[in-house]
C-alpha positions in Angstrom: -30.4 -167.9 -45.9 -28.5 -164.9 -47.3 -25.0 -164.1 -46.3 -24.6 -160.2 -45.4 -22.2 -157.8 -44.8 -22.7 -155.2 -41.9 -20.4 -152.1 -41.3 -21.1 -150.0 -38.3 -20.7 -146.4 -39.2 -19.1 -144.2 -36.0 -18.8 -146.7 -33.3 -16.4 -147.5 -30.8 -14.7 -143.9 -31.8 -13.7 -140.9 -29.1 -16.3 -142.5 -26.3 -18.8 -142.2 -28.4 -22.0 -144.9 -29.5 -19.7 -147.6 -28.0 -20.7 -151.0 -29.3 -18.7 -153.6 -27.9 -18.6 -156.1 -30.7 -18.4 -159.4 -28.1 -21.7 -157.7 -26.5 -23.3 -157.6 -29.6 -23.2 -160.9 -31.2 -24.7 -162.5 -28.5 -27.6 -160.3 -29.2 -27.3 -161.1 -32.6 -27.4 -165.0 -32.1 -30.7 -164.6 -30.0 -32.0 -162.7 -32.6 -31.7 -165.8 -35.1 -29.2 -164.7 -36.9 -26.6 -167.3 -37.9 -23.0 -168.1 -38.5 -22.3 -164.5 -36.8 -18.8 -163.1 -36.8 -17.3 -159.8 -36.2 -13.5 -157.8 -37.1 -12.4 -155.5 -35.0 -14.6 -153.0 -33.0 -14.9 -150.8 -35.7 -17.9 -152.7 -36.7 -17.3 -154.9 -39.2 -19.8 -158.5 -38.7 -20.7 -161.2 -41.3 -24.1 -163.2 -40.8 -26.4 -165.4 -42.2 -30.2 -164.1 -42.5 -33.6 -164.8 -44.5 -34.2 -161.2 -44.6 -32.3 -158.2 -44.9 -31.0 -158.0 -41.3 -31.3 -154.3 -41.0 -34.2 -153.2 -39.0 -33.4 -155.9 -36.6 -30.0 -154.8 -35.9 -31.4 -151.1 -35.7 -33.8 -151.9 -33.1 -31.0 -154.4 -30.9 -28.6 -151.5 -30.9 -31.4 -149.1 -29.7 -32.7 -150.9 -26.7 -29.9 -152.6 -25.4 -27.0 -150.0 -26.3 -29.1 -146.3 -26.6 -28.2 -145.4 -29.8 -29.4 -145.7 -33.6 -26.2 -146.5 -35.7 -25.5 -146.1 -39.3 -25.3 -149.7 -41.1 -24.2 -150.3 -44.8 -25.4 -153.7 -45.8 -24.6 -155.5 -48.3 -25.3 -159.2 -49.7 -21.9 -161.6 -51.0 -22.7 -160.7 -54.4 -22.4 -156.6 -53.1 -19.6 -156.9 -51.3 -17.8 -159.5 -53.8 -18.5 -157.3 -56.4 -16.9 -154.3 -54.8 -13.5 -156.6 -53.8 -13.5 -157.1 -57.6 -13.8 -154.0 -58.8 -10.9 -152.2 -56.9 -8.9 -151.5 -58.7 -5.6 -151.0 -56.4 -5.1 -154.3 -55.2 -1.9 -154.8 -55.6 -0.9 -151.9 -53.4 -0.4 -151.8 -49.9 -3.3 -152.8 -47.6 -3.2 -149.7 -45.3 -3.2 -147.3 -48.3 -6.1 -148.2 -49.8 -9.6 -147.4 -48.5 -13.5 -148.9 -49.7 -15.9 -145.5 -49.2 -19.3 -147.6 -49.1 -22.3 -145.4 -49.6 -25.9 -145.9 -49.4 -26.6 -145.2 -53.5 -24.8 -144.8 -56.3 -21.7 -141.6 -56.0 -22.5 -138.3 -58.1 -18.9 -136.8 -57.2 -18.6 -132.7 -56.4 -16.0 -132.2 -58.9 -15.4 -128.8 -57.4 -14.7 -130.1 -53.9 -12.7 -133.4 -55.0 -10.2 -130.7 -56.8 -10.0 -128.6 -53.8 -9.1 -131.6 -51.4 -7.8 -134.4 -53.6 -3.3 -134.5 -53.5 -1.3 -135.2 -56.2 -0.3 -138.8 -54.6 -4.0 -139.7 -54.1 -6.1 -141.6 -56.9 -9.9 -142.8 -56.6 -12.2 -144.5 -58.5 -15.9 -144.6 -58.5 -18.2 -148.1 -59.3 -22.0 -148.3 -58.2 -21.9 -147.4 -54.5 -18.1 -147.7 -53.8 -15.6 -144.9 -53.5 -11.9 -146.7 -54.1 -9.0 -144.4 -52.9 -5.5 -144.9 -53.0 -3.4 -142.6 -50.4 0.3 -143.7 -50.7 1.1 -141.4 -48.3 -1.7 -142.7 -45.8 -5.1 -141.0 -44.8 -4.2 -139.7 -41.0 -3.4 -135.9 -43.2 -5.5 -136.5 -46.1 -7.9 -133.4 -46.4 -9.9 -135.6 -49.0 -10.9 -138.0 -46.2 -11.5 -135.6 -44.0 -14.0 -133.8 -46.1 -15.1 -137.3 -48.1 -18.9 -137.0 -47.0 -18.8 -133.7 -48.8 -16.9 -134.6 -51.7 -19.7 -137.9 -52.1 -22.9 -136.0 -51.3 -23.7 -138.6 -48.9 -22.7 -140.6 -45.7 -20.5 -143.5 -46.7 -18.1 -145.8 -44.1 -14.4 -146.3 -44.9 -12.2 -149.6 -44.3 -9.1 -150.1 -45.7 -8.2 -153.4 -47.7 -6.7 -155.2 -45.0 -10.2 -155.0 -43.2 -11.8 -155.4 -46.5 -9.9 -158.9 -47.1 -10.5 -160.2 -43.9 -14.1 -159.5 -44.1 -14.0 -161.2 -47.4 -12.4 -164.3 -46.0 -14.8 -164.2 -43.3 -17.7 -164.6 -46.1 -16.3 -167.3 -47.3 -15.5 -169.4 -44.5 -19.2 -169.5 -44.0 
C-alpha cells in the first residue's frame, strides 16, 4: 500500500461543490481505502491505497455528492519532495503558499511581470509553484490571476496546511 496525498480543488467555497470532509471519509473507508484522514474542509485527506486512488474518488464524489472535483495527487515521495524544495521555510506559515499543478510550470513571463509585487517572490520546481507574499494573498493580483500566469489549473495551500498534511503522512 502507497501513501497519497489528495487536495480537493474548489470545494466547500461560496456554496458551491460542498464536500463535507466528515461525509466523505466514510465513503472513502467503504471504498477500501485505509488509514484515511482529512484537514480542514478545504480538502486536504491522506490515505493508504494499492492503486492510484483517483478514479475512485472521482466516481464517490459524483454519485453521492453531484459533482466531479479537481484532485491533485500525489505519492510521499511527491509531496515530501515538494516540502523539501521550498524554499521559504523559515518564514511565516500564512505567507507562504504551495501552487500544485498537474505537469511541470512553463511560466507566462509577460503575465507574472504584470501581476507579480515587489514584496512577492516565487520559485518554480517540477510541478510546484512556491510563493512568498509577506504582505499576505487576500490583495495579491498574482494569486488572483495565478491559473493564468501557470498555464494550467493548480490548488494553493499555505505552509501551515502544507505541514500538517505532512505530519499527517507520517503518522501513518
Amino acid at each position: 500500500m502507497e501513501k497519497y496525498v489528495i487536495l480537493f480543488r474548489g470545494i466547500n467555497v461560496g456554496g458551491k461543490n460542498l464536500l463535507p470532509m466528515k461525509a466523505l471519509v466514510p465513503l472513502l473507508e467503504e471504498a477500501e481505502f485505509e488509514e484515511i484522514s482529512s484537514y480542514i474542509q478545504s480538502g486536504n485527506v491522506v490515505l493508504k491505497s494499492s492503486t492510484n486512488p483517483a478514479d475512485v474518488i472521482h466516481k464517490l464524489v459524483m454519485d453521492n455528492f453531484g459533482f466531479s472535483p479537481e484532485l491533485f495527487i500525489l505519492n510521499e515521495a511527491e509531496f515530501s519532495s515538494a516540502m523539501t524544495n521550498n524554499p521559504y521555510q523559515t518564514f511565516e506559515g500564512k505567507f507562504v503558499h504551495f501552487y500544485f499543478c498537474h505537469n511541470a510550470i512553463e511560466l507566462n513571463q509577460e503575465k507574472m511581470t504584470k501581476y507579480l509585487a515587489e514584496s512577492e517572490v516565487y520559485l518554480v520546481k517540477d510541478k510546484v509553484f512556491y510563493l512568498h507574499a509577506p504582505h499576505g494573498i487576500g490583495r495579491s493580483k498574482l494569486v488572483t490571476n495565478i491559473e493564468a500566469c501557470l498555464g494550467q489549473p493548480a490548488s494553493g495551500r499555505n505552509l501551515n496546511t502544507t505541514n500538517k498534511v505532512s505530519a499527517m503522512l507520517k503518522k501513518m
